[in-house]
BALOBA-1460 file (C-alpha; in Angstrom, 3 decimals):
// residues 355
<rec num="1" residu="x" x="-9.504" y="-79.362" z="64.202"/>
<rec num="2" residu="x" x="-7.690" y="-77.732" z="61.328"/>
<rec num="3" residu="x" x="-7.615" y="-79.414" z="57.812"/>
<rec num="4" residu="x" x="-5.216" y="-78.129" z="54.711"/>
<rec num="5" residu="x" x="-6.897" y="-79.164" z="51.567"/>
<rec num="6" residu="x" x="-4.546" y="-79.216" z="48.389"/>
<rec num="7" residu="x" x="-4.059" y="-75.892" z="49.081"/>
<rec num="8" residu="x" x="-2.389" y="-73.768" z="46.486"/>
<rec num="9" residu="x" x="-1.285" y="-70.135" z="46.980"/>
<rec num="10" residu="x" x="-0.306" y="-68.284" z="44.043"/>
<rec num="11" residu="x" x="1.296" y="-64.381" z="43.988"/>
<rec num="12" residu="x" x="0.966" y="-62.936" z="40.225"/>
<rec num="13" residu="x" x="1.524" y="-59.307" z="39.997"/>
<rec num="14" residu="x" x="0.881" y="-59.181" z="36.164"/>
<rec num="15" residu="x" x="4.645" y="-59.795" z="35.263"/>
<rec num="16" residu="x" x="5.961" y="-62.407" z="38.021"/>
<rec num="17" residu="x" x="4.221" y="-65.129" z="38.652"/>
<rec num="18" residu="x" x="5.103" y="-67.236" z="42.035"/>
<rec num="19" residu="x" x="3.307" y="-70.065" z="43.438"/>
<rec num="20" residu="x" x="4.088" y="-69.916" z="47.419"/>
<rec num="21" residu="x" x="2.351" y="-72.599" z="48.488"/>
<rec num="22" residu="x" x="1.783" y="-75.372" z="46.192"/>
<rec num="23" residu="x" x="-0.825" y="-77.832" z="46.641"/>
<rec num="24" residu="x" x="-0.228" y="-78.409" z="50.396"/>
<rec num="25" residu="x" x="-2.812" y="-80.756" z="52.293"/>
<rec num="26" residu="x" x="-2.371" y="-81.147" z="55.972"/>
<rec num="27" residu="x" x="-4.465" y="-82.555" z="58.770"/>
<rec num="28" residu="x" x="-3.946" y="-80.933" z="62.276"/>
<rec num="29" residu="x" x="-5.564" y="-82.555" z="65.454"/>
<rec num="30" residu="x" x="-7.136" y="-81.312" z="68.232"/>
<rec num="31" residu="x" x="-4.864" y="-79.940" z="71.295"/>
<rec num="32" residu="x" x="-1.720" y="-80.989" z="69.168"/>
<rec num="33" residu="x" x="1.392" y="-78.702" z="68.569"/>
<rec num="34" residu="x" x="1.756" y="-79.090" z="64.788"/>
<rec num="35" residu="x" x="5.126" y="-77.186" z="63.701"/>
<rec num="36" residu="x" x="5.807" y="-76.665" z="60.093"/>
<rec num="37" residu="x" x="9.501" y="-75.821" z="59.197"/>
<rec num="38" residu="x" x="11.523" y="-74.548" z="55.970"/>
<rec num="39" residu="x" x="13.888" y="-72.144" z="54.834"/>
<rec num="40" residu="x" x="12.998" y="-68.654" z="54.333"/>
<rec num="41" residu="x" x="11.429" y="-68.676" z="51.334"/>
<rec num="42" residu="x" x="9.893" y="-72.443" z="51.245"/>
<rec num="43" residu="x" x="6.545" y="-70.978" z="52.200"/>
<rec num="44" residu="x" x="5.656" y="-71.787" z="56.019"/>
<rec num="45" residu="x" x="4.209" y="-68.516" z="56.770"/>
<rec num="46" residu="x" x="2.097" y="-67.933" z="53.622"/>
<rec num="47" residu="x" x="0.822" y="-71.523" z="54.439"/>
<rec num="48" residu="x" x="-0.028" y="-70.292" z="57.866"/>
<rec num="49" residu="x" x="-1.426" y="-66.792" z="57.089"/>
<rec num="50" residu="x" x="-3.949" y="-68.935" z="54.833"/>
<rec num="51" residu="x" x="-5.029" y="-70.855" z="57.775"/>
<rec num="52" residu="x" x="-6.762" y="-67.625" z="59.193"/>
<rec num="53" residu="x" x="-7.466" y="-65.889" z="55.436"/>
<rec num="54" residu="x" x="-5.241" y="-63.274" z="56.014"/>
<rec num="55" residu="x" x="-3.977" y="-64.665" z="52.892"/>
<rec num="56" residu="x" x="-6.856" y="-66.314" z="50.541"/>
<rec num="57" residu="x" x="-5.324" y="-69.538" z="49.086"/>
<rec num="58" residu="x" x="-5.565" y="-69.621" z="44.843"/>
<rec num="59" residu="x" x="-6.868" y="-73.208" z="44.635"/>
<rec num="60" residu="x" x="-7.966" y="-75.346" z="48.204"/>
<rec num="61" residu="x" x="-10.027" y="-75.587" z="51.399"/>
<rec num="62" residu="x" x="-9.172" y="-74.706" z="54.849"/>
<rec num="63" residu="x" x="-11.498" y="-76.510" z="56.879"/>
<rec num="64" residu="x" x="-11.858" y="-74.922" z="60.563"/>
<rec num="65" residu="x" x="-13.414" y="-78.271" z="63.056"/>
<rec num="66" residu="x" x="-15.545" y="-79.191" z="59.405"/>
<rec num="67" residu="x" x="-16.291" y="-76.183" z="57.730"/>
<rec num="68" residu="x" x="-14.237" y="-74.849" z="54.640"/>
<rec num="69" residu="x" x="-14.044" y="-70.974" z="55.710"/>
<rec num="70" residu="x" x="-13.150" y="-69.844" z="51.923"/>
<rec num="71" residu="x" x="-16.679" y="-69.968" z="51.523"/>
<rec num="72" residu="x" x="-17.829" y="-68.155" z="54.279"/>
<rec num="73" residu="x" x="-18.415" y="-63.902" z="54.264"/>
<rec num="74" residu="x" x="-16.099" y="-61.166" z="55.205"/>
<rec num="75" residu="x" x="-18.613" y="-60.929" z="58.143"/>
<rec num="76" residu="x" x="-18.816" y="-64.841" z="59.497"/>
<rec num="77" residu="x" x="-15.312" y="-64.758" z="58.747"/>
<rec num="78" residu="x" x="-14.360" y="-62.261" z="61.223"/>
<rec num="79" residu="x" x="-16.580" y="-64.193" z="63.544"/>
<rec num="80" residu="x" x="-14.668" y="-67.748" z="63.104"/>
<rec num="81" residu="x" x="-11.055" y="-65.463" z="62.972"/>
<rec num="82" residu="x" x="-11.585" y="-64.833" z="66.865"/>
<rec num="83" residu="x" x="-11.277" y="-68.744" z="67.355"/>
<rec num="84" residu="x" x="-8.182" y="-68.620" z="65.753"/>
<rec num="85" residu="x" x="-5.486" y="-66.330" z="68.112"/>
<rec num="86" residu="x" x="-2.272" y="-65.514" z="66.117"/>
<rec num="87" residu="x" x="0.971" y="-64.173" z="67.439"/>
<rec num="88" residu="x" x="4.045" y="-63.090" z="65.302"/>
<rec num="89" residu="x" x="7.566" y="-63.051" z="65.202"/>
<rec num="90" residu="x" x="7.560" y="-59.103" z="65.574"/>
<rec num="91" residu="x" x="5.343" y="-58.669" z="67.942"/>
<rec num="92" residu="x" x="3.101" y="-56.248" z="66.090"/>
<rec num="93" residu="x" x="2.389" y="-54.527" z="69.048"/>
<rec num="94" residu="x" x="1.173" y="-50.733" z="69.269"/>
<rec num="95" residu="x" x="3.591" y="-48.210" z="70.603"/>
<rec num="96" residu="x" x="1.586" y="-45.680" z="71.915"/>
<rec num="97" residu="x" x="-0.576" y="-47.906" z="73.761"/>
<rec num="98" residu="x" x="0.474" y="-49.475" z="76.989"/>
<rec num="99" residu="x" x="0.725" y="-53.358" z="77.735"/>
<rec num="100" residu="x" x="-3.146" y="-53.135" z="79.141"/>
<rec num="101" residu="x" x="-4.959" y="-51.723" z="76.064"/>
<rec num="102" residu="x" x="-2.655" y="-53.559" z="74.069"/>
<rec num="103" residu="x" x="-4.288" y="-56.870" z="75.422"/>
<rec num="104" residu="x" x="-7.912" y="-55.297" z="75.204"/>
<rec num="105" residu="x" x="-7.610" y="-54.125" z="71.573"/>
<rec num="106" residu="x" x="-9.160" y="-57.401" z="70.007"/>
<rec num="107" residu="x" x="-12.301" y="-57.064" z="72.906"/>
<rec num="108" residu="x" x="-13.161" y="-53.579" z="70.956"/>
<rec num="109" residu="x" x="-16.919" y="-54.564" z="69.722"/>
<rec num="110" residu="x" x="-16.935" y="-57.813" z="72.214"/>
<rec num="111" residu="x" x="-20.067" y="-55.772" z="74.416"/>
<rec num="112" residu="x" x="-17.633" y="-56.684" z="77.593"/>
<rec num="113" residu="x" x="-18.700" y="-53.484" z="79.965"/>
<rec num="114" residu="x" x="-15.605" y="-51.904" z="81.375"/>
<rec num="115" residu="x" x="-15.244" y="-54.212" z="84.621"/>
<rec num="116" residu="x" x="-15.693" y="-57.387" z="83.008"/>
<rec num="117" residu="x" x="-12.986" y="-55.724" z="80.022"/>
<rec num="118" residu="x" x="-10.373" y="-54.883" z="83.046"/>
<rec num="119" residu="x" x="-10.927" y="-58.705" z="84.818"/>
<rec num="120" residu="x" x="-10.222" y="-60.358" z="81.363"/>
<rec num="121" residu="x" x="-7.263" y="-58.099" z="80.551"/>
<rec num="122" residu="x" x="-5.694" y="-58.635" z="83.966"/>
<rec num="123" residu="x" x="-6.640" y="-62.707" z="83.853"/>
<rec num="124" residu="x" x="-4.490" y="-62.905" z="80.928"/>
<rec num="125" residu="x" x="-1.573" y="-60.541" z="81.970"/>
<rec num="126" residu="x" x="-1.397" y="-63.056" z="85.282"/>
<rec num="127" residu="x" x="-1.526" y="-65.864" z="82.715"/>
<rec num="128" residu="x" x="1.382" y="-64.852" z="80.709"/>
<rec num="129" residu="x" x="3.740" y="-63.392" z="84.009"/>
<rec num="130" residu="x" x="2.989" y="-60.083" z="83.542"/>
<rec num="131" residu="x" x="0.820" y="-58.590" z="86.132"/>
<rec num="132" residu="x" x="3.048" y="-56.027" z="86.889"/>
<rec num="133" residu="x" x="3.961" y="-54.795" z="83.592"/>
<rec num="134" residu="x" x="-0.118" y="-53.308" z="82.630"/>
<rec num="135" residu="x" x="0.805" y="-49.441" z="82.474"/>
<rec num="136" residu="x" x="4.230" y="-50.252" z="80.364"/>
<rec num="137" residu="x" x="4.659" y="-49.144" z="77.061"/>
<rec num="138" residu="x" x="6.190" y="-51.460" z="74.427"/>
<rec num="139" residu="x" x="9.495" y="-49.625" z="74.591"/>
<rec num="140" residu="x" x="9.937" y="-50.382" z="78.196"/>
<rec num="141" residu="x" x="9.672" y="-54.142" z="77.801"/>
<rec num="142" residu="x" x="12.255" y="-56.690" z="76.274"/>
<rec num="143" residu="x" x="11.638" y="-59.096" z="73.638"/>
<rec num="144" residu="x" x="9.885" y="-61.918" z="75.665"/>
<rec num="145" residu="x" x="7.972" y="-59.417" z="77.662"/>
<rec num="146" residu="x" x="6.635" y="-58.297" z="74.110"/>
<rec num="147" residu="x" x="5.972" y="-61.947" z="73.011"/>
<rec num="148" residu="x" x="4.279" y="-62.392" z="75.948"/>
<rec num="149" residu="x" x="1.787" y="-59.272" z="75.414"/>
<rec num="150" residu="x" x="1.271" y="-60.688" z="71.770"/>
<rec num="151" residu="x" x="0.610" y="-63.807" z="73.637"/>
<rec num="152" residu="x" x="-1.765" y="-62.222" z="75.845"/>
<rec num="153" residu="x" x="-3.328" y="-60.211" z="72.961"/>
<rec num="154" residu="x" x="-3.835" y="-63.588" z="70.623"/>
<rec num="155" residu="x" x="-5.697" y="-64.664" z="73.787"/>
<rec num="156" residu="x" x="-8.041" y="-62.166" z="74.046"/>
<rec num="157" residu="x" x="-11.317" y="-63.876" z="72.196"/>
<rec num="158" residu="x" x="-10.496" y="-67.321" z="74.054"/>
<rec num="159" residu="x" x="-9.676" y="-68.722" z="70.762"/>
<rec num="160" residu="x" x="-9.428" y="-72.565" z="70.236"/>
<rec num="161" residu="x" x="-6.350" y="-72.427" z="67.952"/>
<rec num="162" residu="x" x="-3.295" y="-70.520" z="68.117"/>
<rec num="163" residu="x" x="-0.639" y="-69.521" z="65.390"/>
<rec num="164" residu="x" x="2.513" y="-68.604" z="65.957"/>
<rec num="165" residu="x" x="4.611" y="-67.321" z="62.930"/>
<rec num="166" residu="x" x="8.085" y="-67.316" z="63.727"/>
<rec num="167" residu="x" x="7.397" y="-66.389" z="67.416"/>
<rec num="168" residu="x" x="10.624" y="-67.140" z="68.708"/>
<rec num="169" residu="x" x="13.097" y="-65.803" z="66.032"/>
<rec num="170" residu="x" x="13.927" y="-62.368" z="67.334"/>
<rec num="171" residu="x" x="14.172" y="-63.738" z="71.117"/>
<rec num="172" residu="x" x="17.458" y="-65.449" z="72.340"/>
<rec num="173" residu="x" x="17.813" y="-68.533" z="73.051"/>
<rec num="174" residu="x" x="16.959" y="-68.533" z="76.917"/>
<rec num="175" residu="x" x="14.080" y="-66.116" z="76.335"/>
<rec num="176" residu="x" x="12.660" y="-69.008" z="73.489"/>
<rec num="177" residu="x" x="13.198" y="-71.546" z="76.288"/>
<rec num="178" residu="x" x="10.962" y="-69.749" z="78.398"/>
<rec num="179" residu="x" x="8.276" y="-69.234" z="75.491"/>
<rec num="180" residu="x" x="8.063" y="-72.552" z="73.887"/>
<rec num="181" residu="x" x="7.254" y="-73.593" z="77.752"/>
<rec num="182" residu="x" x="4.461" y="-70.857" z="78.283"/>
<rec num="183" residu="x" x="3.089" y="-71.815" z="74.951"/>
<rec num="184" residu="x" x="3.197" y="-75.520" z="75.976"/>
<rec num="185" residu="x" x="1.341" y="-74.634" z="79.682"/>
<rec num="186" residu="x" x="-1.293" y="-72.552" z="77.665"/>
<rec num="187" residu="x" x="-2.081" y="-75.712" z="75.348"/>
<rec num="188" residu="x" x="-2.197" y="-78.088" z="78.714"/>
<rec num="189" residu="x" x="-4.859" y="-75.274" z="80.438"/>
<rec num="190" residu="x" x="-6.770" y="-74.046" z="78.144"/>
<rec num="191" residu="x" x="-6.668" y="-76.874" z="75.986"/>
<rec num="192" residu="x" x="-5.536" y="-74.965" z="72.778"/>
<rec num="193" residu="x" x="-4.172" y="-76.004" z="69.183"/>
<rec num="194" residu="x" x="-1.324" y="-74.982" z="68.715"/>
<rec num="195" residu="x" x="0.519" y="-74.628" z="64.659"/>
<rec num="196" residu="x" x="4.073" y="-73.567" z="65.052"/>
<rec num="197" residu="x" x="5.251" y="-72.238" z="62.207"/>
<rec num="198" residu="x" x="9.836" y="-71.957" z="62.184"/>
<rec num="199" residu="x" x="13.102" y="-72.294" z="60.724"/>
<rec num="200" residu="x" x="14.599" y="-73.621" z="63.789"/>
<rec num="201" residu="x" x="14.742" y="-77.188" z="64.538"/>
<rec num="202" residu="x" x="15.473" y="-76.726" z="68.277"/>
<rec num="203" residu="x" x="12.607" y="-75.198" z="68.311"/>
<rec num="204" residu="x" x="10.234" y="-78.301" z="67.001"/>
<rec num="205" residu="x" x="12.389" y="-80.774" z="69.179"/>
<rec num="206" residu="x" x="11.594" y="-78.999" z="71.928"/>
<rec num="207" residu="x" x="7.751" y="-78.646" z="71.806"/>
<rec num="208" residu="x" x="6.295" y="-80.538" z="69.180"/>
<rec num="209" residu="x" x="3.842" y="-83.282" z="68.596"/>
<rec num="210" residu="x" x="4.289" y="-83.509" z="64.560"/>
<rec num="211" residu="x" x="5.833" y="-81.513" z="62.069"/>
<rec num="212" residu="x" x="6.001" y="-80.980" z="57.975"/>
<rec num="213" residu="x" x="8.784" y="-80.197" z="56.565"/>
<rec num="214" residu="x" x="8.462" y="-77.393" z="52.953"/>
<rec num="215" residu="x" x="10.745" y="-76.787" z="50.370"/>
<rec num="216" residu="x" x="9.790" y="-74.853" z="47.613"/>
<rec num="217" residu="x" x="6.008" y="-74.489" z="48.665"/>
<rec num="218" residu="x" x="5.173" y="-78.058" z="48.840"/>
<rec num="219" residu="x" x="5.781" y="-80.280" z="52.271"/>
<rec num="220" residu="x" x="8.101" y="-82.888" z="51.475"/>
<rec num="221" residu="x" x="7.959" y="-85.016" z="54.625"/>
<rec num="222" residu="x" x="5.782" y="-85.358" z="57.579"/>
<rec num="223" residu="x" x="5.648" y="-87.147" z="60.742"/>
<rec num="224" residu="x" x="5.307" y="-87.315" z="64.764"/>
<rec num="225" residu="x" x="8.624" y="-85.100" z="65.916"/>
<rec num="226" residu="x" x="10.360" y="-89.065" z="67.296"/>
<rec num="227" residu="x" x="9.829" y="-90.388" z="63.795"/>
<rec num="228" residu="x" x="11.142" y="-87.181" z="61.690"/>
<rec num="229" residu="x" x="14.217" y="-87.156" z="64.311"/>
<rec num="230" residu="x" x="15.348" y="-90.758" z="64.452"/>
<rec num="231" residu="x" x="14.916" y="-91.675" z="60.681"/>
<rec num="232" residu="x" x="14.231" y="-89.212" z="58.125"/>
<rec num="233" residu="x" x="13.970" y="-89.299" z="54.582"/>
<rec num="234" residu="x" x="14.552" y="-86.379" z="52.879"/>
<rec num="235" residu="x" x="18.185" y="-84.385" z="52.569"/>
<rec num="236" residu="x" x="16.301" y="-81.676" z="53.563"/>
<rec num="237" residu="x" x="15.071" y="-82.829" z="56.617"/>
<rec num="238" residu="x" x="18.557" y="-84.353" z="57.168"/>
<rec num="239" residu="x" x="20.397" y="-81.002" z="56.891"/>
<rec num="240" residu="x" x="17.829" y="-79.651" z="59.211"/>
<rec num="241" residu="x" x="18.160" y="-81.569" z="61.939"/>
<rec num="242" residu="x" x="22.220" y="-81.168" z="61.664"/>
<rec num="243" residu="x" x="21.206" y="-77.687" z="62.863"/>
<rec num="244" residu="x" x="19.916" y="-79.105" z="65.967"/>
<rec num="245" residu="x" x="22.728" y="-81.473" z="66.961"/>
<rec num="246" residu="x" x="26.927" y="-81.056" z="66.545"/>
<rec num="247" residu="x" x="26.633" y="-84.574" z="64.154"/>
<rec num="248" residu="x" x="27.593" y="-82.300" z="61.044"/>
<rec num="249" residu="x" x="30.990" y="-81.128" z="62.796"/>
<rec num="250" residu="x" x="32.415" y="-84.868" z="62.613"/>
<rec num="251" residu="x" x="32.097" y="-84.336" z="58.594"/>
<rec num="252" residu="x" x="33.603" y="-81.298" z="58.459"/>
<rec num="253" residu="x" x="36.458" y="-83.051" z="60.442"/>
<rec num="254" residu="x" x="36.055" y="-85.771" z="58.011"/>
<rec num="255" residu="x" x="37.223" y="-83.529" z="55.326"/>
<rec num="256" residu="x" x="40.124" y="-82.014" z="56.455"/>
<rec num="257" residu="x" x="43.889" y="-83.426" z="54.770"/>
<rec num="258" residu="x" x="44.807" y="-84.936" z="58.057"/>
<rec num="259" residu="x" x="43.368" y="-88.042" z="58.640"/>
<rec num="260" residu="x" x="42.835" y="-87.029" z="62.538"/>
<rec num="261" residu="x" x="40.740" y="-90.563" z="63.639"/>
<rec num="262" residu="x" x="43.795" y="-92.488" z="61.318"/>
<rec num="263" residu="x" x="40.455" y="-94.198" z="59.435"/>
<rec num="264" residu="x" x="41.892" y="-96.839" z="56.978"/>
<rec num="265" residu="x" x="40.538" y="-98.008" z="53.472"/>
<rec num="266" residu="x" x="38.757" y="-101.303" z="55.436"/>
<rec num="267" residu="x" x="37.106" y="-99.641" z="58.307"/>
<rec num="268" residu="x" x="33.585" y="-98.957" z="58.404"/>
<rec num="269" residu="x" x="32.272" y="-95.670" z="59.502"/>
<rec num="270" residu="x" x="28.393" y="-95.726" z="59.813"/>
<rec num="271" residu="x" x="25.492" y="-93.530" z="61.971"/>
<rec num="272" residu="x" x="23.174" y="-95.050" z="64.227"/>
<rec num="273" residu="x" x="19.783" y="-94.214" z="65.209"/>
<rec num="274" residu="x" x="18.124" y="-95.370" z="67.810"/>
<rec num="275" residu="x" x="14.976" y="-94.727" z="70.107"/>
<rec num="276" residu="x" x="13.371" y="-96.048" z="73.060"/>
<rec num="277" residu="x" x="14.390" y="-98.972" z="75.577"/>
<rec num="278" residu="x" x="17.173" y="-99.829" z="73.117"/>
<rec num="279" residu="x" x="19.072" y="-96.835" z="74.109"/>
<rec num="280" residu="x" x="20.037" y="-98.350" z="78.075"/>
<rec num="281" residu="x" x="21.261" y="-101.650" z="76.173"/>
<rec num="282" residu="x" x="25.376" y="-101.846" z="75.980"/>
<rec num="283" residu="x" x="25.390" y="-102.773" z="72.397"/>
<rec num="284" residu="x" x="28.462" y="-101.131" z="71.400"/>
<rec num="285" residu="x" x="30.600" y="-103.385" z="73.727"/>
<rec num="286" residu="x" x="28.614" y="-106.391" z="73.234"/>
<rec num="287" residu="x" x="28.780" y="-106.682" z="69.080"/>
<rec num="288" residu="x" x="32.741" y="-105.953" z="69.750"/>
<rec num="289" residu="x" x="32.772" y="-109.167" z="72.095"/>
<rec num="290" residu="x" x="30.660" y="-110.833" z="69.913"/>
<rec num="291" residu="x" x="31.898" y="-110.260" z="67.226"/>
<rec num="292" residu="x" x="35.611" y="-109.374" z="67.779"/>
<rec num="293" residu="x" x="35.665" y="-106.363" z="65.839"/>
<rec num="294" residu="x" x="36.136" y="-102.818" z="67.550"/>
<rec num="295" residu="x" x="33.585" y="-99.736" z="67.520"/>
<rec num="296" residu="x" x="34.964" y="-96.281" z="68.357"/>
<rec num="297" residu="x" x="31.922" y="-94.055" z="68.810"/>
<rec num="298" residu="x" x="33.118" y="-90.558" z="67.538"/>
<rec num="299" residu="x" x="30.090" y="-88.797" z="68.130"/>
<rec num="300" residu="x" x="27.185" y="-89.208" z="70.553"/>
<rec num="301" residu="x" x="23.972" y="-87.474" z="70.898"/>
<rec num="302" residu="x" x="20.552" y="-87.960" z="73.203"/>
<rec num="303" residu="x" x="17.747" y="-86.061" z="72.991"/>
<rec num="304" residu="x" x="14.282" y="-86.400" z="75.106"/>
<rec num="305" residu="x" x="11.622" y="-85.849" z="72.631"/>
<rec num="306" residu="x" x="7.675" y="-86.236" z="74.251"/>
<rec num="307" residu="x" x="9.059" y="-88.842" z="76.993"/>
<rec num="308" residu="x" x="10.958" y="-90.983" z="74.749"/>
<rec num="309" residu="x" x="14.532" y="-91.235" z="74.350"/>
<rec num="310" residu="x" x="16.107" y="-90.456" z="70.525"/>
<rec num="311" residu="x" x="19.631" y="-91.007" z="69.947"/>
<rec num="312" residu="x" x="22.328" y="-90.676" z="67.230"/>
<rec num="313" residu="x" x="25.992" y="-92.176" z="67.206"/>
<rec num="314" residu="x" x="28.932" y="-91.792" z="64.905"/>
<rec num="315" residu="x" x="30.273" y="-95.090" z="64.993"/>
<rec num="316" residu="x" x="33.790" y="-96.498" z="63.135"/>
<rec num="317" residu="x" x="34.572" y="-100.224" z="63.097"/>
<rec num="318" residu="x" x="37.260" y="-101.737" z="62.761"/>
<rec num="319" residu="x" x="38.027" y="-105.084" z="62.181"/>
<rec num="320" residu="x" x="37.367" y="-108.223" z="59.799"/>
<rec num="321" residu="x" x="34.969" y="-106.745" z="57.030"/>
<rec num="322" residu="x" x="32.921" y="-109.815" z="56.788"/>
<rec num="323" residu="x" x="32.656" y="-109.282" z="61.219"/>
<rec num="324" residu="x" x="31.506" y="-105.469" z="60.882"/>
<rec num="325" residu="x" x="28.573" y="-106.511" z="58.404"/>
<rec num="326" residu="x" x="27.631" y="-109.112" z="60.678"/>
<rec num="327" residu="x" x="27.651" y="-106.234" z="63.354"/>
<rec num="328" residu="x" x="25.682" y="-104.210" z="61.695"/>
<rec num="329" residu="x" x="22.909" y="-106.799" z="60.648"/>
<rec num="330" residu="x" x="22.903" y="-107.793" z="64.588"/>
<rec num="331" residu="x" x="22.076" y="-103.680" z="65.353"/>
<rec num="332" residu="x" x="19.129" y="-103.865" z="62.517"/>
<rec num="333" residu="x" x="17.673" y="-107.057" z="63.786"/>
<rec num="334" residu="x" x="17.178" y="-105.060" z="67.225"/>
<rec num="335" residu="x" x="15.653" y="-102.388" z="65.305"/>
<rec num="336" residu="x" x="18.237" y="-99.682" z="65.459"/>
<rec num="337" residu="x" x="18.716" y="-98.010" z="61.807"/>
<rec num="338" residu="x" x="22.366" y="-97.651" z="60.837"/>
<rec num="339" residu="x" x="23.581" y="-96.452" z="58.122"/>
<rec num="340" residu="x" x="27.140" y="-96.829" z="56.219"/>
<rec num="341" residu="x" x="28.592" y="-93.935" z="54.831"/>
<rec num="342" residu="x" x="31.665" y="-92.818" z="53.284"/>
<rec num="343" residu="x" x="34.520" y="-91.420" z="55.219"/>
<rec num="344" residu="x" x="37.244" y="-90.584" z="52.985"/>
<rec num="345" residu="x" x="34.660" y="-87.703" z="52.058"/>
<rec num="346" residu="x" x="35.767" y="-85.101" z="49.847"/>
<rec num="347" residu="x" x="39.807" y="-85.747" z="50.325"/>
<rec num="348" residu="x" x="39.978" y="-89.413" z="49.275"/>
<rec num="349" residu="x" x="36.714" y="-90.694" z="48.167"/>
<rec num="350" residu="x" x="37.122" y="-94.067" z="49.942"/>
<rec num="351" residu="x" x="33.730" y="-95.625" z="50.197"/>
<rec num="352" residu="x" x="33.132" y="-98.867" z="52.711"/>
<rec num="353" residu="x" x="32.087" y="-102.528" z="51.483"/>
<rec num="354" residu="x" x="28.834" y="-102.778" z="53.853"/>
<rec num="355" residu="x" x="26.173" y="-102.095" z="52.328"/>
């Protein structure tokens, strides 16, 4: 559907010169939800805003189901741009106009009379919950009633993809519940594309297919959402997905003076990943039988991501050190990643023998 090709987006004002987006290539499916995360500043929504040419990339191709639209003319391009509905994080909504010619603004040259203009404004109001809000003004509404008229609004041409740029930062988080789920109904009926653009990883667990993950205008890993969450590669990705889960809160423990879990210099403290049927399996209790070594699980998470079960342990053991490696080669050979990492952290720098 949508194809990034090397894309490069530079910003040069005569005395700075800043390269946003650096030679990003990405391939987008049909009727996926394809999120693309980063810190502010990493370039996600310059990357985005070149998908549409509201930003023209330096050096690339955007290719829109085949056809590179940096070639096309101001004209055709406008034509193509209603195919591609975008909604952002600040609604960018029109005071003085009320939620109904809010939603008919991008029908303004469509030829619609005004009968077949009030059916298709009040199909998509019903479509987004808000029949009953047509004569309200912006100010009246709250922050997912306004997401919802952007919604409405991005929906107005019947396009075939949909951005969102930062949709769901200025919402809380039961209002972004509620929105991710719209968005995901909308991409089930209508059969939309849907590119996510966030800083949030709750936000990608929640409703995405695949996601790339940029740092300093280039994406420096990229995978389905099960994949990125159960094994990824990059610190950055790591420290992302902390965000999501309370796993970073058992190394801040970690690094307090008082040795709260009483770890000693032999035992073994290690994080497991694991996905699919492996998570129903007792393994815990049977390596300590097995192997007569105890496991003390100090932290345990389990997520639901697209129907398949992703989970991450903290995991200490204790016991004979030649016993805990053979424990931890049993949990590889079933496929579950572990890995050993230090736990004297920064007060004693004790680092384990398993490797």
């Amino acid at each position: 559907m949508i194809e990034i090709r090397n894309v490069t987006k530079t910003f040069d004002d005569g005395k700075n010169k800043i390269i946003a987006v650096d030679n990003v290539s990405i391939k987008i499916e049909k009727g996926e939800i394809y999120g693309i995360i980063g810190y502010s500043g990493a370039g996600k929504s310059t990357l985005v805003r070149c998908i549409n040419l509201l930003e023209r990339p330096t050096k690339g191709k955007i290719l829109f189901k085949g056809k590179d639209l940096t070639v096309f003319s101001e004209k055709n391009l406008r034509e193509k741009r209603k195919k591609i509905g975008m909604i952002f994080q600040n609604f960018n909504l029109f005071n003085s106009r009320n939620v109904y010619h809010n939603v008919a603004y991008p029908l303004k040259g469509s030829k619609l009379s005004k009968s077949e203009e009030k059916k298709k404004v009040r199909e998509l109001l019903q479509l987004v919950g808000l029949s009953d809000k047509e004569n309200s003004y912006p100010s009246q509404l709250s922050g997912g009633q306004k997401q919802r008229v952007g919604i409405a609004r991005a929906l107005a041409n019947d396009p075939e993809v949909l951005l969102c740029d930062e949709a769901t930062s200025a919402l809380d988080p039961k209002t972004t519940t509620s929105i991710l789920k719209l968005l995901k109904e909308l991409k089930e009926k209508l059969g939309l594309t849907i590119v996510l653009i966030t800083h949030e990883m709750t936000v990608i667990k929640e409703i995405c297919d695949r996601v790339s993950i940029m740092e300093q205008g280039r994406v420096i890993e990229e995978g389905n959402t099960i994949k990125i969450f159960s094994n990824p590669e990059k610190e950055a990705t790591k420290g992302f997905l902390e965000t999501a889960t309370n796993s970073s809160k058992i190394f801040d423990v970690l690094q307090l003076k008082d040795n709260i879990f009483n770890i000693q210099k032999d035992d073994v403290l290690t994080k497991v990943n694991y996905l699919g049927d492996c998570t129903k399996d007792a393994l815990i209790s049977e390596v300590s039988r097995k192997f007569k070594i105890n496991a003390s699980i100090l932290y345990g998470n389990l997520e639901i991501l697209n129907q398949t079960p992703v989970g991450e342990l903290i995991v200490l053991f204790i016991g004979e050190t030649a016993s805990i490696q053979k424990s931890i080669d049993y949990f590889r050979e079933k496929g579950i990643l572990v890995e050993v990492i230090e736990h004297g952290r920064n007060s004693s720098k004790v680092y384990t023998k398993c490797s």
